[in-house]
PALOZA-158431 format. One record per residue: z, y, x of N, C-alpha, C in turn; residue in one letter. Coordinates in steps of 0.2 Angstrom, whole numbers, plus 5000, padded with zeros to 4 digits. Atoms other than C-alpha are relative to their C-alpha. Layout:
// residues N
ZYXZYXZYXa/...
***
This chain:
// residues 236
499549955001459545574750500749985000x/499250015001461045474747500249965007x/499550014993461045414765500150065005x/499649944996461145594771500350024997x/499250025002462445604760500649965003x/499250054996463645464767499850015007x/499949984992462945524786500450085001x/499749934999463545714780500849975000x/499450075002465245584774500350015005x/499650034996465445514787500050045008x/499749944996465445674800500550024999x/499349985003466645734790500849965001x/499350065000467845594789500149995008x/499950014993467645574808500150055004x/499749944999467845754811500650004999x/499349995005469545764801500449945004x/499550074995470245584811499950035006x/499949994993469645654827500550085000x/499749965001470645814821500849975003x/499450025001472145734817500449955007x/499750044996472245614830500150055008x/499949974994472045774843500650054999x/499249985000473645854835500549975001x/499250075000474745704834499949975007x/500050034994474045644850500549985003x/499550014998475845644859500549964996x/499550045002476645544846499749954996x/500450065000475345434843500249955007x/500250054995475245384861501049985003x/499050014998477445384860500449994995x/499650025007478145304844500650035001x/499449985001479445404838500150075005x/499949944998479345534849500250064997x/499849975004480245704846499550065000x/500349984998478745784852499750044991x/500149985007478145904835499550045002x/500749955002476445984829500050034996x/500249965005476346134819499450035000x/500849965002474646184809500050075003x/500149915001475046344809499850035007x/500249964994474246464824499249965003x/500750035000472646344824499750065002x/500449964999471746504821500650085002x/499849974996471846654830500550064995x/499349955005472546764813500649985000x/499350015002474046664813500349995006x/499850014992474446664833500950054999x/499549965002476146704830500650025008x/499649984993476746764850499850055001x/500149954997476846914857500450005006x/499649964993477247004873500550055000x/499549965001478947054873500150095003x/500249964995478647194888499450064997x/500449935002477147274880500250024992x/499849975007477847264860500750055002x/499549954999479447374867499850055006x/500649924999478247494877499950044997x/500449995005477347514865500650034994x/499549995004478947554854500250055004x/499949964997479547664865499650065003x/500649934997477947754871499950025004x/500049994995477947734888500249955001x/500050074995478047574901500750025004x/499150004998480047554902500049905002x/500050084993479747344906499349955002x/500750024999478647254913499749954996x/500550025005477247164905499949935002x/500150074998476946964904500449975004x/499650034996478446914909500349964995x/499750015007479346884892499550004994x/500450035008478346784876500450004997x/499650035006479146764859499849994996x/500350005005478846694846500350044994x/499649995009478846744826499949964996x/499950055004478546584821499849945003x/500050054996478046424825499150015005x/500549984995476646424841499949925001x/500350064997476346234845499549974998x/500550045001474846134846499150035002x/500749974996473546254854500250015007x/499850014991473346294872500350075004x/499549944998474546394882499650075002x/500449915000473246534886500150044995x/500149935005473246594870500750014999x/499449985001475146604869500350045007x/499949984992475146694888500249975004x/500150064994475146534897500650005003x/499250024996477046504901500049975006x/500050054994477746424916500549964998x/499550035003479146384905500150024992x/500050005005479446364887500850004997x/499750015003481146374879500249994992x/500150025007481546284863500850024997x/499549985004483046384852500449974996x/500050035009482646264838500449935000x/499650065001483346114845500649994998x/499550025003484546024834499849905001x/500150074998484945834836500049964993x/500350025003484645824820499349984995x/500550004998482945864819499549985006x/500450004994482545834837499250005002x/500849964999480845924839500150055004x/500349974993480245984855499350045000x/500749954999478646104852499750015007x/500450004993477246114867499750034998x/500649964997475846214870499449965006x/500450064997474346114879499650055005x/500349954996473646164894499649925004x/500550054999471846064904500649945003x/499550054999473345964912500349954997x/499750065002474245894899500250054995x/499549965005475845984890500450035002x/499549974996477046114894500549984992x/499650005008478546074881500550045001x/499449974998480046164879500849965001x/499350034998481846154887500450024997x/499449985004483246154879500749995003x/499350024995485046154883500750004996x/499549995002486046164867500349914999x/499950045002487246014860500550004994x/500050015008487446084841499550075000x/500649944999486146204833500550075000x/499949924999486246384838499950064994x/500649935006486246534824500750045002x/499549964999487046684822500150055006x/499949974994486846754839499950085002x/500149925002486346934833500750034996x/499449975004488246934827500450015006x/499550024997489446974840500649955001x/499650055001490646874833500249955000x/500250064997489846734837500249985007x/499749984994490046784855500749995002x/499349984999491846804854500349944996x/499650055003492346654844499749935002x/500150075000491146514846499849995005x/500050024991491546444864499249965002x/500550055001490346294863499450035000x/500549995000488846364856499950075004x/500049924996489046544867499849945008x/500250034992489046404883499249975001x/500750024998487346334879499650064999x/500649944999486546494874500150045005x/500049974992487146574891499549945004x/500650054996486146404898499350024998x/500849984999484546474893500050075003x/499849934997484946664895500050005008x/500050024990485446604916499349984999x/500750024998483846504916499750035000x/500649955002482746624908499850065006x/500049964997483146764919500149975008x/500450054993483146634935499350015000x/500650014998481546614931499550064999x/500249935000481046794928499950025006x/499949974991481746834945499549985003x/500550044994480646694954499250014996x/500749985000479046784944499749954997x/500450035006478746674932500150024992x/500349985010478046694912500549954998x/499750045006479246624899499750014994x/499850005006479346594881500349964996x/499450025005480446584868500149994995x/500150015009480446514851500549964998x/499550045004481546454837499649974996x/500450035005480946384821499650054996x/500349965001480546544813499850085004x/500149934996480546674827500450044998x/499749955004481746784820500650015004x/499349964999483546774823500149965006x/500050044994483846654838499650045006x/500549954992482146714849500350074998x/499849915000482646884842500750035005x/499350014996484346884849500049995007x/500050034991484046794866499450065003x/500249974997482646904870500150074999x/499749935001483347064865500650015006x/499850004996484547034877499949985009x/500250024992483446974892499550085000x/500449965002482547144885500550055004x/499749934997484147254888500249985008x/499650014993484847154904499550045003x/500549994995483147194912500250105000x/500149925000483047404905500750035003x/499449984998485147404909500150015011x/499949984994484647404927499950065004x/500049934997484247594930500650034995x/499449965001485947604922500049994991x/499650035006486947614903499350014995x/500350015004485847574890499950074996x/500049935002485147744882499849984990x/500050015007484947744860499349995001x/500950025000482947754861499949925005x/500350094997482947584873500349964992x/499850065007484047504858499650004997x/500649995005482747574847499449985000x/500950014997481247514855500349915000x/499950074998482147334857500149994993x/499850035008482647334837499450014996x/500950015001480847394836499849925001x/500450075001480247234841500249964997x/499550055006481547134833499550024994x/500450005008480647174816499450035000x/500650035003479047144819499849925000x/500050095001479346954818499850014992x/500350005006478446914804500349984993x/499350075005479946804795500350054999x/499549975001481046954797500150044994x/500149965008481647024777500350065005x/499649964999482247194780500850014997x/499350004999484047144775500350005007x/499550024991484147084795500050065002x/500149964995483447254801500750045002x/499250004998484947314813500349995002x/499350064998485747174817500050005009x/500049994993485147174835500050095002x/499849934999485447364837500750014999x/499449985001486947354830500549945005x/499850034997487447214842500050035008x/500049984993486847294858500350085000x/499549925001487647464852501049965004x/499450014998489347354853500249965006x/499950024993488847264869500350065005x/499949934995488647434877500650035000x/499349965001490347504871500449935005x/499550074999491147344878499749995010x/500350014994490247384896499349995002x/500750004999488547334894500049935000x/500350085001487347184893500149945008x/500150034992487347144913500949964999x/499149985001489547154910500049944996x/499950035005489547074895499649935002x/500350055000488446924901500249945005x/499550034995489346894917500549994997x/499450055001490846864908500049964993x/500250075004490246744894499549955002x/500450074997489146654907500349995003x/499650034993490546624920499949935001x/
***
């Protein structure tokens, strides 16, 4: 009895190291690495991505953009395999800060897809326009994923874009790769806002004091010429 006890033991213990060592894997095999595992999304209840494309459909109530082009998160997503997160070809990481410097992946049979980043101080606020209008610096690297993203759009490829909590950051960045794309059968109408401030608050982090930050954002891009207007001349 008591040696099928320490064989039950010792599954257990060697389950649990074999666990640990398949999440830490990349910063075991890379001391110091800025490479970062989150528990969260193991299981399928806490899969915290959605499809940008079908959730503002789906808000709307008809197929106004296309579908599996645009992932976001609402929380943190690393450490399972890019299938379940709609299999990126690119990842973008919002979250990076150089004081933190944690790079989040998703693992696919190959290896890792990590994400790319492009800032050099942390990004917030970006669902403010005031942000836009005053802060040079960080307005130049959040246009470097904004260009990218939609480069890679264009060439037919799946992104996704995640912050730390999914909220304001991904919110903001894909709300506006949401309306560039809707703003091209012309000026942005109140029901697309509506359908894109729809998805904004179904991020799971978001309290309802944020609700309307990004409506009330893209209401004043659009008085000021629009998203497509408005991005060519903060990305020049």
């Amino acid at each position: 009895m008591k040696s099928r006890v320490r064989l039950v033991g010792l599954v257990i213990v060697l389950s649990l190291v074999g666990f640990l060592v398949w999440a830490y894997y990349p910063t075991i095999i890379t001391p110091g690495s800025p490479l970062a595992f989150k528990i969260e999304g193991v299981l399928d209840s806490k899969l915290n991505t959605r499809d940008v494309g079908a959730s503002i459909n789906q808000c709307a109530g008809s197929a106004v953009l296309p579908e599996n082009k645009i992932w976001r998160s609402s929380g943190f997503f690393s450490g399972w395999t890019c299938d379940r997160v709609g299999n990126p070809d690119v990842i973008y990481s919002l979250n990076f800060s150089d004081k933190e410097n944690h790079r989040y992946y998703c693992r696919t049979p190959d290896g890792l897809k990590i994400g790319r980043y492009f800032q050099h101080e942390e990004l917030s606020d970006l669902e403010f326009l005031s942000t836009w209008d005053t802060k040079k610096n960080m307005v130049h690297d959040a246009c470097q994923f904004i260009m990218s993203a939609l480069a890679e759009i264009e060439s037919g490829k799946r992104i996704l874009v995640h912050c730390e909590a999914g909220r304001d950051r991904t919110g903001a960045i894909s709300a506006l790769l949401a309306a560039w794309q809707l703003e091209e059968g012309g000026r942005l109408s109140d029901p697309q806002i509506q359908a894109i401030e729809c998805d904004y608050r179904k991020s799971a982090s978001l309290s309802s004091d944020k609700y309307g930050r990004v409506e009330g954002l893209l209401k004043q891009i659009r008085e000021r010429g629009g998203v497509r207007n408005f991005i060519a001349e903060r990305c020049k």
